[in-house]
C-alpha positions, 0 to 999 in steps of 0.5 A: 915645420911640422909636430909628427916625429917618425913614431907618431906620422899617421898612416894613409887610412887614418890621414884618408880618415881625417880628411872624410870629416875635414881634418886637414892632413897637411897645411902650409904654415907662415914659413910657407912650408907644408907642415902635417899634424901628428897622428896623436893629434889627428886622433885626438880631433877625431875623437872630439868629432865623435869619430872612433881611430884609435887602432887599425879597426877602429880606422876601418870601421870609422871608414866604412862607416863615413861611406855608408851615414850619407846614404842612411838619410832620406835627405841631407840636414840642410841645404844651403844654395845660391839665388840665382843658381840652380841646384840639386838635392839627392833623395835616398830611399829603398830601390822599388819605392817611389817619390815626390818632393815639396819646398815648402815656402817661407811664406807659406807656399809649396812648390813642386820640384822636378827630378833630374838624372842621377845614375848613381848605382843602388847600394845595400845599406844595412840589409836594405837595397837604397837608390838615389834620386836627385832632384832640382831647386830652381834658381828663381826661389826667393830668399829665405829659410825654406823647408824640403819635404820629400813623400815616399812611397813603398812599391806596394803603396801600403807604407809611406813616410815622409822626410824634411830638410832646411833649405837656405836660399841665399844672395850670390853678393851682398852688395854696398848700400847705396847711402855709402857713395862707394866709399867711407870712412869711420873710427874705430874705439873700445867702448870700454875705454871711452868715458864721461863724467857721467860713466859708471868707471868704464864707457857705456851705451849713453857714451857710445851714443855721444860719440857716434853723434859726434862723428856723425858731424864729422862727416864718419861713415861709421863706429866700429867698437869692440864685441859687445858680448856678455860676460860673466854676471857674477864673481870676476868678469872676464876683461877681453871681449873675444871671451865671452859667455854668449856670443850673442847676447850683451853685456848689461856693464854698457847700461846707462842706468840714470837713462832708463825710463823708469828711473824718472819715476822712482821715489826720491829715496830709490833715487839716491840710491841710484845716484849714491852708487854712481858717486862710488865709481865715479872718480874713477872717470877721470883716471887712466888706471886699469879699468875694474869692471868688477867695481863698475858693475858691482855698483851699477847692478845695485842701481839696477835692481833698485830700479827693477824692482820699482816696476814698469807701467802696464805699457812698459811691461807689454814692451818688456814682453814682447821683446822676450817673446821674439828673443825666444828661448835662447834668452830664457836658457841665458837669463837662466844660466846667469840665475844659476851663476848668481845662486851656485857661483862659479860654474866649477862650484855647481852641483853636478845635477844641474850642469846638465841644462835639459835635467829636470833639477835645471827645470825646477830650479827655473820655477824657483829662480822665475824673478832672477830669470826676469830680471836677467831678461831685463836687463837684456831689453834694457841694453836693446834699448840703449843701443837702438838709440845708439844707433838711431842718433848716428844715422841721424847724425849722417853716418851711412852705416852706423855702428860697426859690431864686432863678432868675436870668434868663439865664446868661454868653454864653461859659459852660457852657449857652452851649458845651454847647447853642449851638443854644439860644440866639440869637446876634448879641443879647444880654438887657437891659431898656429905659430905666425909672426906676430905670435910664434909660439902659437895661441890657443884661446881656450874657446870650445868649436862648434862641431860641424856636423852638429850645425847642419844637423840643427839648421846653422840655428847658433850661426843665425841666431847669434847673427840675427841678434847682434845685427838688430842695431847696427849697419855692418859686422866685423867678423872675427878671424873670419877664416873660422867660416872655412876652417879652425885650428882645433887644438886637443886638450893638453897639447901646445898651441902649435900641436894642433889641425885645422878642421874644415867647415862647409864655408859656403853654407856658413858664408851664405847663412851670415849674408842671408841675415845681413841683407835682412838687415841691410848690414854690410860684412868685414872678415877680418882675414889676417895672418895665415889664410889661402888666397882663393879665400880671399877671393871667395869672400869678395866674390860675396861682396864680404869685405876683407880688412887689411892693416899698414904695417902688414901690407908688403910686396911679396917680392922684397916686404917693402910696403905694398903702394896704395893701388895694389891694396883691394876695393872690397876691404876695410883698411886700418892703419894699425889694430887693437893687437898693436900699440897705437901708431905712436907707440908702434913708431917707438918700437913699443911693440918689440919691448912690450913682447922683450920685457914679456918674453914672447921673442923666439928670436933675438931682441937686437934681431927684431929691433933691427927688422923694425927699423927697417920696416918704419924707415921703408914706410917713411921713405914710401910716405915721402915718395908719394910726397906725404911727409917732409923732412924731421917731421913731428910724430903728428904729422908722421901718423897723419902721412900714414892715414893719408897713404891708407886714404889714397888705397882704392879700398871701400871703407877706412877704419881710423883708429881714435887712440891714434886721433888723441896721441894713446901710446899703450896697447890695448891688447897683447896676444899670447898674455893673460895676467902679464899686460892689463889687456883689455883695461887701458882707458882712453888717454892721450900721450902724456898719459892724461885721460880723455874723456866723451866731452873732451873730444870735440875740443882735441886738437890733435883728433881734430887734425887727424880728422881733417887730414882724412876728409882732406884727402877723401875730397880731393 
């Protein structure tokens, strides 16, 4: 399968061209055939590179060019290394100058390096003879981000100059927590859809403290929920979660505002018009209807600003500032955007002076709009706050990691991280994946990459920053389509899905600064490393001590597709039964997910075909079940998906996710990839299989929940 046609392959210097910035040239696609870009398409990612190839000269020059820029630095951007292991950095300096070269410590300690060997010959670099010296990082560093100066001095001594580096030291393997036992289980939910009497219209941070408490009596190791990433504060807010505006601040939608501080001290008429604006929204709890963020949030953020502008004591507000001050400025440049998004509207509709976000128009408009930017910053401390707590009552409760996050794989192209830091992201391209088959037309998700280069350039700050963040309330971290850390497949503007290429990151700086800030927080990481990814990834993540996620319907043996036995699944992995991107169990068992995509018109294949193969995937998998004497004969649907989660319990790996829609008999997807307006995606309330909505306080009492759940500590005991 490929996209080239005979007049549009690439030649050899543009492919060698491609893979000098790590535009793969050919890659195997879910046939298992070698596939190749096309050179429309190569050129194209180039050019969102900032990388010239649209002719032979411009190849050539852009290839000369790729040979000499390494050479043009004293030191490369950043250095990322491995504790435990020794390392080297190449200095580049004119041939008759001399040396030496610092690591500053992080904690304020300076260590001279030692030179090494290098033989590299000397090369002329506009006019100047440069020669490479290489130095060496011990492998006794301690972990951390460290600062390389290197002090250079010309032959004559009369000149000097000095260069710096980031040096990144990072754990070889993040390793369990203890507290695990080696093994554990969790649920997982789409806080979203998980409500009380008391929400809002859609489920929030009070819920999702409900909930980890009670799972925590259950004797759950975890709550893994949906990305938690702002969207839009204004005008129609965007319903998936893995399209956010930022990835790395929340979405106030989850506050529980009667739970706020300062609400016990409003006046009685602030009050009412607290509780007037629940009243609105309210009903809408016990309904299975879509989910209307957009009438949710309309109402809680006018109980939020009346709570707002009744202030804070003097104690309170030092609090407020102080989480401000360590948020720093990428809270500022948010709560600004989001200022900016409430007085312009949409992005689209902004004057073009300020859609630049370092022009002094956005400067001034920042003094004008200070108390909107305070507000937005507010509400940032706000849901902190909420989920500290969220997190403090499940480890109270006994679970041994917590909350889950989940990271989503990019953000919306005209949202906060894209205005605030373009020079992040590639332009001209968009993220998606290649035809698999689940999805065989291919998706683009309309997300702007981050550019490569740009990110050692800037240290990883977005990576850091933006995992810094979501990891102060919780004990693990999904990871989105982890393969991105490896490699994207970037799609240009205007092309299909399918027309795209993958574009290679430095996976072992990306992978390093992600467990760097997860041992800070004592967190454990998933990639969720489905579809189309090359085992010696695989290997590599676990060789880290990143877990991988597998899912029962998509584990078969290679050899015949009948699913694969519970001892040949990994240890380091996060086993599920299905995912967000299927229907339930129940529903799955029901082919809902072929009639689903039917009535969608997203088969390329023939319907009678696809029914066929899903017959024989569900009969292979009961009759499995069977052989490991898990189910009997004519069993009920409940007794089937209980099988199903003790089969994944009986696999070695070292956590298992429970999903809570299987637990209440759900039967619709919450998800249906390659659709926008066509499926409610993202909207689906919990209910149970009549179609009855579930709510917080129903759950201790479900039975069907309560079985599933003692089915899996059943078999985690035996």
């Amino acid at each position: 399968m490929t996209d080239s046609t005979a007049s549009d392959l690439p030649d050899e210097s543009l492919k060698q061209l491609a893979e000098a910035h790590g535009v793969s040239t050919e890659y195997w696609d879910y046939h298992g055939n070698l596939a190749a870009p096309s050179r429309r398409t190569l050129v194209a990612v180039l050019a969102a590179l900032g990388v010239k190839a649209a002719n032979a000269q411009e190849v050539e020059d852009s290839l000369r060019e790729a040979s000499l820029a390494p050479w043009r630095r004293t030191l490369p951007p950043t250095v990322v290394v491995r504790a435990g292991s020794q390392a080297t950095v190449p200095v580049h300096l004119p041939d008759d100058a001399r040396v030496q070269v610092y690591v500053n410590l992080e904690g304020g300690d300076r260590l001279q390096l030692l030179q090494t060997d290098d033989w590299t010959a000397a090369r002329e670099i506009d006019g100047v003879l440069i020669g490479q010296e290489s130095f060496v990082i011990p492998d006794d560093l301690p972990l951390g981000w460290h600062t390389i100066v290197a002090n250079i001095e010309s032959a004559s001594g009369e000149n000097t100059y000095s260069a710096t580096a980031a040096l990144a030291v990072t754990p070889d393997h993040l390793d369990l927590p203890a507290s695990l036992g080696g093994r554990g289980w969790g649920v997982m939910a789409q806080l979203y859809s998980i409500r009380s009497r008391g929400s809002w219209g859609i489920g929030d941070a009070d819920d999702l403290t409900e909930l980890a408490g009670f799972l925590g009596d259950e004797g759950a190791d975890f709550l893994l929920i949906n990305p938690m990433h702002a969207a839009e504060p204004v005008g129609t807010m965007t319903p998936s979660p893995y399209l956010p505006v930022t990835r790395r601040f929340v979405n106030p939608i989850y506050i529980r505002p009667e739970n706020i501080l300062e609400v016990a001290r409003l006046s009685g008429p602030r009050r009412s018009l607290v509780q007037w604006a629940h009243e609105e929204v309210a009903d809408a709890n016990l309904t299975a209807d879509a989910i209307d963020r957009d009438a949710a949030w309309k109402v809680k953020r006018e109980a939020l600003e009346v709570i707002f502008a009744a202030g804070r004591s003097r104690s309170r507000q030092r609090d407020f500032e102080r989480f401000r001050e360590a948020q720093g400025p990428g809270l500022e440049r948010f709560a600004l955007w989001c200022a900016l998004m409430e007085k312009h509207g949409s992005f689209e509709d902004w004057p073009e002076n300020l859609k630049d976000a370092s022009s002094a128009f956005v400067a001034n408009e920042a003094r004008t709009l200070a108390d909107r930017i305070d507000f937005y910053a507010w509400l940032q401390w706000i849901v902190d706050e909420q989920l500290g707590r969220a997190q403090a009552e499940a480890k109270a409760a006994g679970m041994s990691l917590g909350l889950m996050d989940d990271l989503a794989v990019g953000v919306h192209p005209r949202g906060a991280d894209a205005w605030a830091e373009p020079e992040a992201f590639a332009s001209g391209v968009g993220v998606g994946a290649p035809p698999d088959m689940y999805n065989q037309l291919g998706q683009n998700w309309s997300q702007p990459p981050w550019d490569p280069g740009r990110l050692a350039e800037t240290a990883y700050a977005p990576l850091r920053e933006m995992v810094g963040t979501v990891l102060r309330h919780s004990g693990a971290l999904r990871i989105d389509h982890i393969i991105g850390l490896f490699r994207l497949w970037w799609i240009p503007d205007g092309l299909r899905a399918d027309q795209g290429a993958y574009v290679r990151y430095d996976h072992e700086a990306m992978i390093g600064v992600v467990l760097l800030e997860a041992h800070r927080a004592g967190a454990v990481i998933i990639g969720e490393d489905l579809g189309t990814v090359e085992p010696w990834a695989r290997e590599y993540l676990a060789s880290r001590g990143v877990l991988g996620t597998s899912v029962l319907w998509f584990e078969k043996q290679e050899d015949n597709g009948w699913p694969l036995e519970p001892g040949a699944y990994r240890h380091l992995a996060l086993s599920t039964v299905n995912t967000h991107d299927l229907p339930p169990t129940a529903g799955y068992l029901a082919d809902e997910h072929v009639t689903l995509r039917e009535r969608l018109g997203l088969l390329t294949e023939p319907v009678d075909q696809v029914r066929t193969e899903a017959r024989i995937e569900r009969e292979r998998m009961l009759t499995r079940l069977r052989e490991h004497d898990l189910l009997g004969d004519n069993p009920s649907e409940r007794e089937t998906v209980e099988a199903l989660y003790r089969y994944v319990v009986h696999t070695p790996s070292a956590l298992v996710g429970i999903s809570l829609v299987d637990g209440v008999g759900e039967r619709r997807a919450q998800n249906q990839p390659g659709t926008d307006k066509e499926y409610p995606n993202w909207k689906i309330p919990l209910a149970d299989g009549s179609g009855e909505v579930v709510l917080v306080e129903d759950l201790p009492d479900n039975v069907r929940l309560a079985s599933l759940l003692t089915a899996v500590r059943e078999e985690f005991d035996r």
